[in-house]
C-alpha positions as CSV (number, residue, x, y, z in Angstrom):
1,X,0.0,0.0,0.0
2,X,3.0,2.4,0.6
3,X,4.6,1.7,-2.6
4,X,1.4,3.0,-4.4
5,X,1.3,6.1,-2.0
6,X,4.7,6.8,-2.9
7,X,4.1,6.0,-6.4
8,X,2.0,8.6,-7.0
9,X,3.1,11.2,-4.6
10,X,6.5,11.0,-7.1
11,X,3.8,10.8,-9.9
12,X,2.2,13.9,-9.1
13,X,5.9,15.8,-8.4
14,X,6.8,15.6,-11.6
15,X,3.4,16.3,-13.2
16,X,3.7,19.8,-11.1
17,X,7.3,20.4,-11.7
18,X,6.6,20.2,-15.6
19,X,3.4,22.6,-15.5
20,X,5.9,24.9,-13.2
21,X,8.4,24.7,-16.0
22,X,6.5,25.2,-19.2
23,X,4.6,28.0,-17.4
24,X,8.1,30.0,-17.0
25,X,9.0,29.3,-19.9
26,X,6.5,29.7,-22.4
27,X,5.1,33.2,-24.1
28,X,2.2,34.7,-25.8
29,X,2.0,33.5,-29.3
30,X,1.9,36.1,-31.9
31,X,-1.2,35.8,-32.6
32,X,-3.1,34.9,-29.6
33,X,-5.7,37.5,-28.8
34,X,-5.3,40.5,-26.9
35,X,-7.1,40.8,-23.6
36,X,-7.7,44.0,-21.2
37,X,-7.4,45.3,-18.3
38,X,-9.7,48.0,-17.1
39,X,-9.6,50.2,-14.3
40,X,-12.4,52.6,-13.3
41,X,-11.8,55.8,-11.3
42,X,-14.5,57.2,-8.7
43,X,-13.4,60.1,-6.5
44,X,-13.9,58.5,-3.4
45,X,-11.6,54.9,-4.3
46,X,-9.3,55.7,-1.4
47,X,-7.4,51.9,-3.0
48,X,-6.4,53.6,-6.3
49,X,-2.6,53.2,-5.2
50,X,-3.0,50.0,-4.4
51,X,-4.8,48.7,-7.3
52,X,-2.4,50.6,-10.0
53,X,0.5,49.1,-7.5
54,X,-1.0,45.3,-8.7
55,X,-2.0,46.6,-11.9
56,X,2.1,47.2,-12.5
57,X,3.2,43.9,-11.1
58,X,0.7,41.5,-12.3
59,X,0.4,43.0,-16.3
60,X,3.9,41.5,-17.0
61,X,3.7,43.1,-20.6
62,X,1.0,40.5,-21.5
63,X,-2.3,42.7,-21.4
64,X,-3.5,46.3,-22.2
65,X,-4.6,48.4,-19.2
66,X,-7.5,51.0,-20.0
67,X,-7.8,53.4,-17.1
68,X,-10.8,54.9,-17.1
69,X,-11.7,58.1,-15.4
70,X,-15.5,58.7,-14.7
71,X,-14.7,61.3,-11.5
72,X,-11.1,61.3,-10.7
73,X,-9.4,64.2,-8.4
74,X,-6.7,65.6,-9.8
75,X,-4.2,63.7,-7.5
76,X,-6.0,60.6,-9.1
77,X,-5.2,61.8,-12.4
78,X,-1.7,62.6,-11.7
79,X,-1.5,59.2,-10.3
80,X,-2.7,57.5,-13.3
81,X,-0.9,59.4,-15.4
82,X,2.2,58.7,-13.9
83,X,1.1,54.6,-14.3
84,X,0.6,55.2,-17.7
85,X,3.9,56.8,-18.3
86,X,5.9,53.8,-17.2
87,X,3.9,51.6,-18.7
88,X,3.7,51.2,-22.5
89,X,0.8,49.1,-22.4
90,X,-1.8,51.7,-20.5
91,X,-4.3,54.7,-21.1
92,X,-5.9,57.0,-19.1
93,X,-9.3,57.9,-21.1
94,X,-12.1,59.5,-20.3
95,X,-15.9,57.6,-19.7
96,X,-17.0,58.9,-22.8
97,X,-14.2,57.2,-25.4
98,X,-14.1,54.1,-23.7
99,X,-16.0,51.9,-26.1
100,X,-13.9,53.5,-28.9
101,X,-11.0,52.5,-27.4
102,X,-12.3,49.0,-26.6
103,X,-13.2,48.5,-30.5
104,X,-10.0,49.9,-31.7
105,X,-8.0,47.1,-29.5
106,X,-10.0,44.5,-30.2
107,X,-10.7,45.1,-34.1
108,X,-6.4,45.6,-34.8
């Protein structure tokens, strides 16, 4: 009974060492589809910091991030702006162009 516990317990290591590997390893194909990221702004998100903070760690290059400002303060804006600065990837819109800007990424 041990030898099938262990068995699969080894089984099961590689399985999740391969998966771990490939994942690192592989990239976007050329032409797999884009997908977006999109951030509203409200005046009173008191978490905007924090959210553009993830936004910046977990877009890795790999997805477009469409900020979107429907009542920003201007230290929101300057904020977003400054996100969208350092990363290539990102726009800071207003509410009123955002499905313009949604058709224009996903019809190139």
């Amino acid at each position: 009974m041990d030898s099938i516990i262990i068995t699969a317990a080894v089984i099961l290591a590689v399985i999740c060492i391969i998966e771990i590997v490939l994942f690192f390893l592989s990239s976007p194909a050329a032409g797999t589809p884009a997908y977006v990221s999109v951030l509203p702004v409200f005046e009173n998100d008191t978490e905007l910091s924090e959210r553009l903070e993830y936004l910046a760690i977990k877009s890795c290059g790999r997805r477009k991030v469409v900020i979107v400002d429907y009542s920003a303060t201007p230290e929101q804006e300057e904020m977003c702006r400054g996100f969208v600065k350092n990363s290539p990837d990102a726009v800071f819109i207003p509410a009123s162009e955002l499905e313009k800007t949604l058709k224009e990424m996903f019809s190139a």
